[in-house]
C-alpha positions as CSV (number, residue, x, y, z in Angstrom):
1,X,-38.3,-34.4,227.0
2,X,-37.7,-38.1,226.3
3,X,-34.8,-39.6,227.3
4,X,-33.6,-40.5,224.1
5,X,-33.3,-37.3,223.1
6,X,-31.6,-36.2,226.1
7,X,-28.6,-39.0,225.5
8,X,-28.9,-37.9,221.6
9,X,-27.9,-34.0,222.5
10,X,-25.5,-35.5,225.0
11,X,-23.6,-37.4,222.5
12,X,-23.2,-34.4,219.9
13,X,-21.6,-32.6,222.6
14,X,-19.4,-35.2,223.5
15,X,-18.6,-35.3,220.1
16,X,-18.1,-32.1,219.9
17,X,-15.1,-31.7,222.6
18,X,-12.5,-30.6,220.0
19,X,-9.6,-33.4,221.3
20,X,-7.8,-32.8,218.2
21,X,-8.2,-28.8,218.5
22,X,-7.0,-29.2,222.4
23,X,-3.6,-31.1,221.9
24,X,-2.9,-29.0,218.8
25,X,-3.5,-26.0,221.0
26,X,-1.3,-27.4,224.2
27,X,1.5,-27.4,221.4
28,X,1.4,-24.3,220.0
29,X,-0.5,-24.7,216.6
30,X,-3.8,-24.0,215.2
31,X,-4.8,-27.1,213.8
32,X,-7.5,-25.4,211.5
33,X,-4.9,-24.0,209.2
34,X,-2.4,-26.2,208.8
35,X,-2.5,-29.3,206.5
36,X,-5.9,-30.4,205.8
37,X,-7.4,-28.0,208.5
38,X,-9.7,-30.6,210.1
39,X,-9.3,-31.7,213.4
40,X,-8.6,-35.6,212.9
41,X,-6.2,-37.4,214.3
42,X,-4.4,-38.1,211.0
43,X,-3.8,-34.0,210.5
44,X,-2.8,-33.7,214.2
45,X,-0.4,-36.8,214.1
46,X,1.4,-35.4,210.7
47,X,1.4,-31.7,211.2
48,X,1.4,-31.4,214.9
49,X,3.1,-34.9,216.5
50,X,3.1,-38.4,217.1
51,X,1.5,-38.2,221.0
52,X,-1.0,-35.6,220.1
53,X,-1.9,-37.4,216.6
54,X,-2.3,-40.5,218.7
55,X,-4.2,-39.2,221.5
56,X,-6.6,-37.2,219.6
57,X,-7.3,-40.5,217.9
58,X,-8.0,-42.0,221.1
59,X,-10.2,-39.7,222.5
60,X,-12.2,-39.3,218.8
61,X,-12.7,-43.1,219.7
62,X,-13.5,-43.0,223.4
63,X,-16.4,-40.3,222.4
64,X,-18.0,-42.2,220.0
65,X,-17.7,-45.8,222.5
66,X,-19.0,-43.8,225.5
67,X,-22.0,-42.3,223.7
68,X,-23.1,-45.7,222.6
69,X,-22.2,-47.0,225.8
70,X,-24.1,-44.6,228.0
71,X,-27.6,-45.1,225.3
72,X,-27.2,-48.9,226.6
73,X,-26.6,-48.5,230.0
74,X,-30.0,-46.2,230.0
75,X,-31.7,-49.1,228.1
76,X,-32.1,-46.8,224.8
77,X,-34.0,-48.7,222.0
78,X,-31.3,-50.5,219.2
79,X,-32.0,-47.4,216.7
80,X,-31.7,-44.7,219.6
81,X,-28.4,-46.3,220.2
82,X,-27.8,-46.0,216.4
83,X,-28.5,-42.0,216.5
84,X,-26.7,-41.3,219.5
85,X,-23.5,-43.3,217.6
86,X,-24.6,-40.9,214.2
87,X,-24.9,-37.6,216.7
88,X,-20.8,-38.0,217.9
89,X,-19.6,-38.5,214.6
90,X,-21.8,-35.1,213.5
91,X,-20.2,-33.5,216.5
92,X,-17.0,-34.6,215.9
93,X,-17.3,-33.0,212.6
94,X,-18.9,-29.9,213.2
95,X,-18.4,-29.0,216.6
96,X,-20.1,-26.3,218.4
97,X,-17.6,-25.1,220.2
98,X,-15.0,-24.0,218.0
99,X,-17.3,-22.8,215.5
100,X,-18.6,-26.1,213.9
101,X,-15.0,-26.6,212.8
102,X,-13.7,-30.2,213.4
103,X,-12.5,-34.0,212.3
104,X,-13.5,-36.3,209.5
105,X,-16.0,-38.4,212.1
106,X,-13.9,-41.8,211.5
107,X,-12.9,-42.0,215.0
108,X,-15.9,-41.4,216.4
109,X,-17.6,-43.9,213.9
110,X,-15.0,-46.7,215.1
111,X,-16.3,-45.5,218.8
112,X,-19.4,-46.4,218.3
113,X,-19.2,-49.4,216.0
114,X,-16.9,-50.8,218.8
115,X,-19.6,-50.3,221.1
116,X,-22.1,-51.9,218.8
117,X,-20.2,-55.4,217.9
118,X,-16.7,-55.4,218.4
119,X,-16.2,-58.6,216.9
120,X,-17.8,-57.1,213.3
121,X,-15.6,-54.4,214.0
122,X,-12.5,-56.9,213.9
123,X,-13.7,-58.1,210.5
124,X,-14.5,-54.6,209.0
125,X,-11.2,-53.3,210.2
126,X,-9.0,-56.0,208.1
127,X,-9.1,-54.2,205.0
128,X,-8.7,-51.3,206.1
129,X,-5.2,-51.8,207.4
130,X,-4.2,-54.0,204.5
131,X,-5.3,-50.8,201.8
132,X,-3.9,-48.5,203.7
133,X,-0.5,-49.8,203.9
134,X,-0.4,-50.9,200.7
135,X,-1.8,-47.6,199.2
136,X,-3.6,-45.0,201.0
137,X,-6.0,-44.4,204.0
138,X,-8.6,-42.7,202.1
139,X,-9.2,-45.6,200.1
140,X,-9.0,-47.8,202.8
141,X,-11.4,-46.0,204.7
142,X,-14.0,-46.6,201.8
143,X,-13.4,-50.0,201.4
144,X,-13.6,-49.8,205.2
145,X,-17.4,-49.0,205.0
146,X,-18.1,-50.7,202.0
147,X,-17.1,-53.8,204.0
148,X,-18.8,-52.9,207.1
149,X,-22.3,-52.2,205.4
150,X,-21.7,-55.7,203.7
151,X,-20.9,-57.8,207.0
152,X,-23.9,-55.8,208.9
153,X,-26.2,-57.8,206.2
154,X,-24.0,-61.1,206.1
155,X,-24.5,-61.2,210.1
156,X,-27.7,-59.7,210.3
157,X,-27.0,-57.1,212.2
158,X,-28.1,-54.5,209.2
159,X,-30.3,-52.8,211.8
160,X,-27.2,-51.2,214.0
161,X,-23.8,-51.3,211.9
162,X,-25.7,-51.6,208.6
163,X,-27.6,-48.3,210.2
164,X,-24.9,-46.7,211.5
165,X,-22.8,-46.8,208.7
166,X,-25.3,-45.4,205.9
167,X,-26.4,-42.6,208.4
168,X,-22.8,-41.5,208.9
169,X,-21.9,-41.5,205.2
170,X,-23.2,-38.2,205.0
171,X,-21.0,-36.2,207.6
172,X,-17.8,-38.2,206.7
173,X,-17.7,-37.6,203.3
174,X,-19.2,-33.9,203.1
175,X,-16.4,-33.5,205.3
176,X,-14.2,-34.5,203.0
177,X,-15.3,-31.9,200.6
178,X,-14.4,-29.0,202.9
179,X,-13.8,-26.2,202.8
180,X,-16.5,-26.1,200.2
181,X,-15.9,-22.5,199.6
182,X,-13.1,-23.3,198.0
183,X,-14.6,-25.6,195.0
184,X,-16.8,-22.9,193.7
185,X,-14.2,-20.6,192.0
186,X,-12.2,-23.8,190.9
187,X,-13.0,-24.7,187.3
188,X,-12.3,-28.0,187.1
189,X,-15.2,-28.6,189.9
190,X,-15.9,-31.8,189.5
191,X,-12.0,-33.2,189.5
192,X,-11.4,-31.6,192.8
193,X,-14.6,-33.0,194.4
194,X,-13.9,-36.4,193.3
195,X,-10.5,-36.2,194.3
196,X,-11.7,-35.0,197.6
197,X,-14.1,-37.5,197.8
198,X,-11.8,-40.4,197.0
199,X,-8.4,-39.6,197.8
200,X,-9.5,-36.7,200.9
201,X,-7.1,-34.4,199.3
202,X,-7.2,-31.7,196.1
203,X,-5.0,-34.3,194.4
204,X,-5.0,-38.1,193.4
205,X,-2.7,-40.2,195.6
206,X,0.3,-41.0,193.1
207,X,1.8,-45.0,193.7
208,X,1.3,-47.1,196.2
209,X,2.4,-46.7,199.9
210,X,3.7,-50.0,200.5
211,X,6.3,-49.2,197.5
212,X,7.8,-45.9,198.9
213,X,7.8,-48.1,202.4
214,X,10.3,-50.8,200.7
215,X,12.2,-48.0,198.8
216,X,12.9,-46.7,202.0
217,X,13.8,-49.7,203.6
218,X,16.1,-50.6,200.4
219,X,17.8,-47.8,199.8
220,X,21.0,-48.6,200.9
């Protein structure tokens, strides 16, 4: 078997180690039913805790780094590195040990675009923060590849980040839409799938964030 594929398998399973499942688990909760019943660090850090949100988040990064790192450090062509960063965020999504339960794949996609060029990563990452504080993660995390997939082609680098990013469209926003079972006896379908698409929730973020921030802060 060629040794790309080897480092390919080896990266689904690391992104498969359920980090967010683990530290739920350690406190007493099953991550899979509470909140948005995915394993990402975001669920874990609101319904769970601060530490365990944050480590999960941590470790959903470390997995996708190290699987990019380890494709280099074997000498892996620029595309196999590409697939092994695609294989942990399709891990991290639908893992194999807990029963292809798991994340939304953005940690592990951060991972392995760190890996890749972490200066792009800088660049990408801008937005991102600004949107979500201002109104709401979700969004920020499209604008977040929207901007990656442009910089890949500004910098020429379209072949790994520009890559990377349209290959793990797919898992991070059909993860969005679970649990799909639950769309078919809806009747308003196609509201709930764009809402689930967009905002990563049944319903459509109402306001901006930034506002309810300075409400709080000015409520006295």
């Amino acid at each position: 078997m060629p040794l790309s594929i080897v480092i390919v398998i080896i990266s689904y399973l690391l992104g498969s180690i359920p980090s967010g499942f683990i530290f739920s688990k350690i406190s007493g909760k099953e991550i899979f039913k509470i909140g948005w019943r995915k394993s990402s660090g975001s669920n874990v850090f609101r319904h769970v805790g601060a530490w365990q949100g944050i480590a999960t988040g941590l470790c959903d990064i470390g997995k996708g780094f190290f699987a990019v790192f380890l494709a280099q450090h074997c000498d892996l062509s620029l595309f196999s590195q590409v697939l092994c960063g695609a294989a942990v965020v399709v891990g991290n999504n639908w893992s194999c040990f807990v029963k292809f339960a798991g994340g939304r794949g953005i940690g592990a996609f951060l991972g392995a675009f760190l890996a890749l060029s972490p200066k792009l990563l800088v660049f990408s990452v801008i937005p991102f923060l600004l949107i979500s504080l201002a109104w709401n993660s979700s969004i920020g995390t499209i604008f977040f590849l929207a901007v990656s997939l442009f910089l890949s082609i500004y910098f020429s680098q379209f072949q790994t980040i520009g890559v990377l990013t349209l290959v793990s469209l797919a898992p991070i926003f059909v993860k969005r839409l679970s649990p799909i079972k639950e769309i078919f006896p809806v009747k308003e379908k196609l509201t709930l799938i764009g809402n689930r698409l967009i905002f990563d929730d049944d319903r459509p973020c109402s306001g901006f964030r930034i506002i309810r921030i300075i409400n709080k802060l000015t409520w006295w």
